[in-house]
VEXVEX-876972 format. One record per residue: residue in one letter; x, y, z of N, C-alpha, C in turn. Coordinates in steps of 0.1 Angstrom, whole numbers, padded with zeros to 4 digits, always signed. Layout:
aXYZXYZXYZ ...
END
This chain:
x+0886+1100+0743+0883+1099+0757+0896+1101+0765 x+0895+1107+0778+0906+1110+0783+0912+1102+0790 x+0922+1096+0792+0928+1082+0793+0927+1081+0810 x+0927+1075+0821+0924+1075+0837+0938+1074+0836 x+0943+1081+0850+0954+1079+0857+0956+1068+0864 x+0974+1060+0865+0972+1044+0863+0976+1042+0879 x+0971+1034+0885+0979+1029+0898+0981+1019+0900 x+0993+1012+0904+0999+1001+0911+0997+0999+0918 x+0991+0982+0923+0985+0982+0938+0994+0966+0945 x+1002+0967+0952+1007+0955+0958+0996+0944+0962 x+0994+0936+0959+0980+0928+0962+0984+0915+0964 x+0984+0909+0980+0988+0898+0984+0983+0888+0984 x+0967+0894+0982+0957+0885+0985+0947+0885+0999 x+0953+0893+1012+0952+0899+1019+0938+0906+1025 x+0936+0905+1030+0927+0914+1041+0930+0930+1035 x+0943+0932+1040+0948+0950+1037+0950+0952+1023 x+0954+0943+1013+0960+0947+1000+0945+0944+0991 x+0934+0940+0998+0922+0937+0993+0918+0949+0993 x+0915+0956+1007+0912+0971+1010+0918+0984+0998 x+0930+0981+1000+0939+0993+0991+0937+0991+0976 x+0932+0975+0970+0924+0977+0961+0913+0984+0956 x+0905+0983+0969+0891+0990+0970+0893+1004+0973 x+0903+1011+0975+0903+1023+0983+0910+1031+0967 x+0920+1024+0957+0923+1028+0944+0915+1030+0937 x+0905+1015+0938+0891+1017+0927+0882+1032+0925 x+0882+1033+0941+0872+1045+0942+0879+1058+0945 x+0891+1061+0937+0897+1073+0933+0896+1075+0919 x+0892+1063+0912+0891+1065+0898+0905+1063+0892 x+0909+1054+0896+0928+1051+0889+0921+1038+0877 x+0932+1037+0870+0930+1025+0866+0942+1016+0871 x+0936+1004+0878+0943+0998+0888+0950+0984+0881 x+0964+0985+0886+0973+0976+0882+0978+0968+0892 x+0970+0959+0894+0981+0944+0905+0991+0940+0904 x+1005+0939+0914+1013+0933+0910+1011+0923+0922 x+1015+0911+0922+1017+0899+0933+1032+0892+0932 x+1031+0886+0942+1046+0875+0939+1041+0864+0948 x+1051+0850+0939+1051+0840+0945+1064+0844+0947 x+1067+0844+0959+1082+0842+0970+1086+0830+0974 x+1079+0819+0964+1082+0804+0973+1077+0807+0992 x+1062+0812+0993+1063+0813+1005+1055+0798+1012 x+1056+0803+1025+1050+0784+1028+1040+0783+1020 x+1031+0789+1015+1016+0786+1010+1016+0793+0996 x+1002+0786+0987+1001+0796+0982+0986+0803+0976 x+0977+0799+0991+0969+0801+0988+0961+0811+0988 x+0968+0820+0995+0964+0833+0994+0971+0841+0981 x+0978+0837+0971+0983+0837+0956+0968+0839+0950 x+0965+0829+0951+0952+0822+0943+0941+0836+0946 x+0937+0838+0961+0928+0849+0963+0929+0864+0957 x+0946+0863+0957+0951+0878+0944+0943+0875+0933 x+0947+0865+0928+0940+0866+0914+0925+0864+0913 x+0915+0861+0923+0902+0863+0924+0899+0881+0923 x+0906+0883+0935+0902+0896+0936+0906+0907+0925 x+0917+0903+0918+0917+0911+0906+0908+0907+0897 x+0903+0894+0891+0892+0894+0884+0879+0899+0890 x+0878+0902+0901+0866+0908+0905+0867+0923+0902 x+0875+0928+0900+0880+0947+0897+0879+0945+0884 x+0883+0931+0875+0878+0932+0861+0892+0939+0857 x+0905+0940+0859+0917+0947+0860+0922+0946+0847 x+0931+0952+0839+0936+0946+0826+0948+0936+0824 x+0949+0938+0837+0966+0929+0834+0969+0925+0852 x+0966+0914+0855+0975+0910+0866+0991+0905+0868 x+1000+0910+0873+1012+0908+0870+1017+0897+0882 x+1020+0891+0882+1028+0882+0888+1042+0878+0891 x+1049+0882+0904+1065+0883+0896+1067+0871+0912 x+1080+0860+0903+1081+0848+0909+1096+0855+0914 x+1103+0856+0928+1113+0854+0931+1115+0842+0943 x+1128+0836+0943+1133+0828+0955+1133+0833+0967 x+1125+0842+0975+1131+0847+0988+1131+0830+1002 x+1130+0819+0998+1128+0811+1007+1145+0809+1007 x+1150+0813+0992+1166+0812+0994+1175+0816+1005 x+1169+0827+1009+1174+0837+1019+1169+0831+1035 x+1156+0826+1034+1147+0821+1045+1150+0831+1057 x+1149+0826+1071+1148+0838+1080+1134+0839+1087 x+1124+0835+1082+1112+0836+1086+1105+0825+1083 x+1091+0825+1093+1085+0811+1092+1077+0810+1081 x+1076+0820+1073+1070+0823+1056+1075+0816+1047 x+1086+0814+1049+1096+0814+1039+1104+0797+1043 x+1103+0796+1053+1115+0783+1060+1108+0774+1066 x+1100+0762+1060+1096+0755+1069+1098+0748+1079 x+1116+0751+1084+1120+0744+1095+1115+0756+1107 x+1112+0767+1101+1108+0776+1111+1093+0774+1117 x+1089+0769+1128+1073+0769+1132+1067+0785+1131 x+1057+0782+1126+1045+0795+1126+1043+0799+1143 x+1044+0808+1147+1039+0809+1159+1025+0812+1162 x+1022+0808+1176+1003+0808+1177+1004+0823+1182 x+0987+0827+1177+0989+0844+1178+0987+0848+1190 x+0995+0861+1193+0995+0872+1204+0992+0882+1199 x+0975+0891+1200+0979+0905+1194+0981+0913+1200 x+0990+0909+1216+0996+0920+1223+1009+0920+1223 x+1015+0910+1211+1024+0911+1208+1034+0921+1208 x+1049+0925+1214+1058+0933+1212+1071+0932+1203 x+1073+0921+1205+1083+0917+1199+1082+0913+1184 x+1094+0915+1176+1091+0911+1161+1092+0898+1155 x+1076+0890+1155+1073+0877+1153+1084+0869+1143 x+1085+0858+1143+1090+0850+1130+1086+0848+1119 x+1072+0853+1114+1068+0857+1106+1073+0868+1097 x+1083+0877+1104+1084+0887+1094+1093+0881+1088 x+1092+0886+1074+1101+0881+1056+1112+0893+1056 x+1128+0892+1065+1137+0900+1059+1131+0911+1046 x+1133+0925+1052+1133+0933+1037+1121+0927+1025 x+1114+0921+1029+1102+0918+1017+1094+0932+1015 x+1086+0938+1020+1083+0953+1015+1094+0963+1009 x+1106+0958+1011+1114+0973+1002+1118+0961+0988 x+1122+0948+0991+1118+0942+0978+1103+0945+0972 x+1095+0941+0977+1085+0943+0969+1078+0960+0960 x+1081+0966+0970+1080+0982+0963+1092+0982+0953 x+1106+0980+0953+1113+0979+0941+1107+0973+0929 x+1102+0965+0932+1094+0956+0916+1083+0969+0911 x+1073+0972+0925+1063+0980+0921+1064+0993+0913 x+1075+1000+0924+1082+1009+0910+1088+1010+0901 x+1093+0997+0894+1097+1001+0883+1085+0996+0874 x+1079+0989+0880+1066+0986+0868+1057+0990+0867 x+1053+1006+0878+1051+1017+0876+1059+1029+0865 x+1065+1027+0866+1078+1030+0852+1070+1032+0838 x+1077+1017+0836+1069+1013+0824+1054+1017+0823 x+1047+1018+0832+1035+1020+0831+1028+1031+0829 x+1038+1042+0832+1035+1059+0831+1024+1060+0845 x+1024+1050+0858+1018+1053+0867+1021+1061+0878 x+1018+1071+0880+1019+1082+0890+1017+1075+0906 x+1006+1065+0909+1006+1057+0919+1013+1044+0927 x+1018+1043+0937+1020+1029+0941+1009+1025+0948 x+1004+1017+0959+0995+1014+0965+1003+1004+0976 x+1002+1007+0987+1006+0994+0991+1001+0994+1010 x+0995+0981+1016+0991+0983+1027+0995+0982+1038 x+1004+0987+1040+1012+0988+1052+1005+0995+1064 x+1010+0990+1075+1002+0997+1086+1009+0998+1100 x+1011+1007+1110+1015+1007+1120+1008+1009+1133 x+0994+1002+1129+0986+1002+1142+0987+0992+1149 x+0982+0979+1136+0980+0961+1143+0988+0958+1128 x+1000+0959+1135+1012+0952+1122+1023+0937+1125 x+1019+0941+1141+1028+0927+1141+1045+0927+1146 x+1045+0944+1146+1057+0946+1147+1072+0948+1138 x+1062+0944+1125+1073+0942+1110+1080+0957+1110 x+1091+0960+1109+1096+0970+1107+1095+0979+1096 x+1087+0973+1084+1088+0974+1068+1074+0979+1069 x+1069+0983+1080+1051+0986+1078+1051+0999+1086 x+1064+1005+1091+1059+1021+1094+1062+1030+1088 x+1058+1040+1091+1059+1053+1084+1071+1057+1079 x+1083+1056+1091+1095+1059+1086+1103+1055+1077 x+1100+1039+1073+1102+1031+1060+1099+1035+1048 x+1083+1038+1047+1076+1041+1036+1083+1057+1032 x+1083+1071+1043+1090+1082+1038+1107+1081+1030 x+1112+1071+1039+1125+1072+1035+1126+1067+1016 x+1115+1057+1017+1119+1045+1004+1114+1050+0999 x+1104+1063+0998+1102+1070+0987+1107+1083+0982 x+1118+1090+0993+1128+1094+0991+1143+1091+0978 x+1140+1077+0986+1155+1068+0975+1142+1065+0962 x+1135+1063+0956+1127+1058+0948+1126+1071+0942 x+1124+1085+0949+1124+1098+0936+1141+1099+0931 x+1152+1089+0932+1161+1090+0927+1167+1078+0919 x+1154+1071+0923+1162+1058+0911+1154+1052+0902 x+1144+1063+0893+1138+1055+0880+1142+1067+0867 x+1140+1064+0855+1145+1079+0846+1130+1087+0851 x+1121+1081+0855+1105+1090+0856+1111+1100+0860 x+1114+1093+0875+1113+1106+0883+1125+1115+0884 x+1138+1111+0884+1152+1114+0883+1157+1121+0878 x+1150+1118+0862+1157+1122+0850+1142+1132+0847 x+1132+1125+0843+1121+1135+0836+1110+1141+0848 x+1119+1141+0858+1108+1150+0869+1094+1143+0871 x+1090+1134+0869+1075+1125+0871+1074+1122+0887 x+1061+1125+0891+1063+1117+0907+1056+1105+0904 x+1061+1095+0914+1055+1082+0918+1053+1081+0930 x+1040+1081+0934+1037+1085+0951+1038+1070+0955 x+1041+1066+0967+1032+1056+0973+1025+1061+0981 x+1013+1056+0985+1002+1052+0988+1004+1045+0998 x+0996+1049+1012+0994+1041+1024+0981+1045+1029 x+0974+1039+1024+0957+1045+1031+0957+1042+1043 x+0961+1027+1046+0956+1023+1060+0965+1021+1072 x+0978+1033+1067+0994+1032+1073+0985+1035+1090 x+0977+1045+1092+0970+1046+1109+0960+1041+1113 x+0956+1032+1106+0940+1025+1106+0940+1014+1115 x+0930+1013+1124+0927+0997+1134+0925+0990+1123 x+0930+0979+1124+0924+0967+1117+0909+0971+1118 x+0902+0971+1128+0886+0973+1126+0882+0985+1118 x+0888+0994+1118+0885+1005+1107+0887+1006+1090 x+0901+0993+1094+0898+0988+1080+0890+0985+1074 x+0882+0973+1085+0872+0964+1081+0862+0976+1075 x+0860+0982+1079+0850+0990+1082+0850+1003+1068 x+0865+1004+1062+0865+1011+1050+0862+1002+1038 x+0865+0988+1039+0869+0979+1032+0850+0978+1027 x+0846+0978+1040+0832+0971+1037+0822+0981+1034 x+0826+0995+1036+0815+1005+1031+0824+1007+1006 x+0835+1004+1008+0840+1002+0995+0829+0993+0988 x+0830+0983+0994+0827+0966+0989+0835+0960+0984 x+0850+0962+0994+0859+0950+0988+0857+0932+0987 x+0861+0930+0979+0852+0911+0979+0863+0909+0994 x+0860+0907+1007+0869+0896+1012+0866+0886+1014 x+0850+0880+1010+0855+0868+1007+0864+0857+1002 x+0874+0864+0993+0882+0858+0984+0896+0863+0990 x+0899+0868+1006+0907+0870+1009+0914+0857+1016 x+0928+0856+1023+0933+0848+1026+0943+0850+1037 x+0947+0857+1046+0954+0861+1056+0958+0854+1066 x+0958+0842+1064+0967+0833+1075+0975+0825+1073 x+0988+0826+1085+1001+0822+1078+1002+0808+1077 x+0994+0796+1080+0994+0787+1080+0992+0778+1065 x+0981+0789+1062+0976+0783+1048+0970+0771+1042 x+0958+0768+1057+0952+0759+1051+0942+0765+1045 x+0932+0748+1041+0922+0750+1034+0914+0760+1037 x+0911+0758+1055+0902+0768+1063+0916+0777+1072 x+0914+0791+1073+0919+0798+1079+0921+0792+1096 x+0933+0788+1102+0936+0781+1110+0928+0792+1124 x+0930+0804+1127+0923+0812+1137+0931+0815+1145 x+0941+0807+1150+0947+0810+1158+0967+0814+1158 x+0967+0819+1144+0982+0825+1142+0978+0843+1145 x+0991+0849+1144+0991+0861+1149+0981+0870+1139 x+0983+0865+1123+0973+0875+1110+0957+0871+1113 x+0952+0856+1123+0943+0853+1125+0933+0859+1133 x+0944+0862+1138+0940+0871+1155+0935+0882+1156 x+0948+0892+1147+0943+0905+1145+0931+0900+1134 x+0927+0894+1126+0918+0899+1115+0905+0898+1117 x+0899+0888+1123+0893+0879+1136+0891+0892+1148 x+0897+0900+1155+0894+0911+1163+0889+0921+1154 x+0897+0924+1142+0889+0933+1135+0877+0933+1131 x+0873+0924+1126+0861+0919+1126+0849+0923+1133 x+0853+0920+1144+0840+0917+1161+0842+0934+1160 x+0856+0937+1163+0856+0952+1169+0845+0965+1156 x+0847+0958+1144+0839+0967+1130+0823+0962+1133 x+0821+0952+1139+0808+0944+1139+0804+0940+1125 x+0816+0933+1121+0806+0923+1109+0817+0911+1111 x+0812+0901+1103+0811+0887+1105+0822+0883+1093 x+0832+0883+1095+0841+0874+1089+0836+0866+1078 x+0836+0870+1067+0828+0856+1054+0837+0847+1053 x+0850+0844+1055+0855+0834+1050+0856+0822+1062 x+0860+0811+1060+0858+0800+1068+0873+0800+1078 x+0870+0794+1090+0878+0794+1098+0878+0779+1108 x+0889+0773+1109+0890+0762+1119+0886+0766+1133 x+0889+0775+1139+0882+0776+1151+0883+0793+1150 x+0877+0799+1157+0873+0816+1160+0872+0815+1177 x+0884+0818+1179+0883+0820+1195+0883+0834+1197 x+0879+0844+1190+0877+0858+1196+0864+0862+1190 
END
């Protein structure tokens, strides 16, 4: 039998890294999760990674634990830092964003793409309703996979590509909703708020946008929320 082509999928646990699971699935890859515990404030959108890969039925969920709270810088990462309440007309770049966490995290991705003989990264970055993160536009993603066709033996030495992957790099949050839900990604078992309570708090910046996407796709949010003011 002829063996499927492998993909690596960043999977946060996420609203978007839920999607880019569902958007791999239905290329026909055989899909490989990687996650991290970053010591970030929570970790309960951790927990929704590993749902949603048992829902794909996956062979191997990978888990990679680094210190980024060591570094801190963000309200992710630093509890002395407060979470800010959300603006999604936000301009400025929130305290939420994690220094360099997306070019850390695609470093892990490719090289365990490597070992994997996987031709794919996956990862969901976006520069519609991002927040502002610098690590979610286009120009990031071209450059880093520029330096990435020069730093594994795949591609360097034996000529292999390792693409990444940005399905939803120009997508509304509502169009995600909207790819995600004609896929059937579970987001039930998603988790996208930086607060990280039991119930999704509603009103941080990831609450806001996810919560607009929602209304703007016209479907109904399945997971639980402290208050829904949009």
């Amino acid at each position: 039998m002829e063996q499927k082509e492998k993909a690596v999928v960043l999977l946060s646990g996420g609203l978007d890294s839920c999607t880019c699971m569902a958007v791999a699935k239905s290329k026909g890859y055989d899909i490989y999760p990687i996650s991290f515990n970053y010591h970030q404030r929570h970790s309960i959108e951790l927990e929704g990674a590993k749902k949603i890969a048992e829902f794909y039925g996956v062979k191997r969920h990978l888990i990679i634990e680094t210190n980024m709270d060591a570094i801190g810088g963000s309200a992710l990462t630093d509890k002395n830092i407060d979470v800010p309440e959300g603006d999604v007309n936000r301009t400025e770049v929130p305290d939420t964003y994690v220094p360099a966490r997306n070019m850390i995290f695609l470093s892990y991705a490719m090289g365990y793409a490597e070992v994997l003989g996987a031709s794919h990264v996956y990862i969901g970055v976006n520069s519609v309703d991002y927040s502002g993160y610098p690590d979610c536009r286009p120009e990031f993603i071209s450059r880093f996979q520029e330096l990435a066709n020069f730093a594994t033996t795949a591609t360097a030495v034996k000529g292999k590509t390792i693409t990444i992957e940005t399905p939803l790099q120009t997508l509304s949050k509502a169009d995600i909703v909207k790819l995600g839900m004609k896929l059937g990604a579970p987001y039930q078992f998603t988790h996208s708020c930086y607060n990280g309570g039991e119930k999704a708090c509603g009103v941080c910046d990831s609450c806001k946008l996810r919560l607009q996407g929602f209304k703007e796709a016209g479907y109904e949010d399945p997971i639980e929320y402290e208050t829904r003011d949009i």
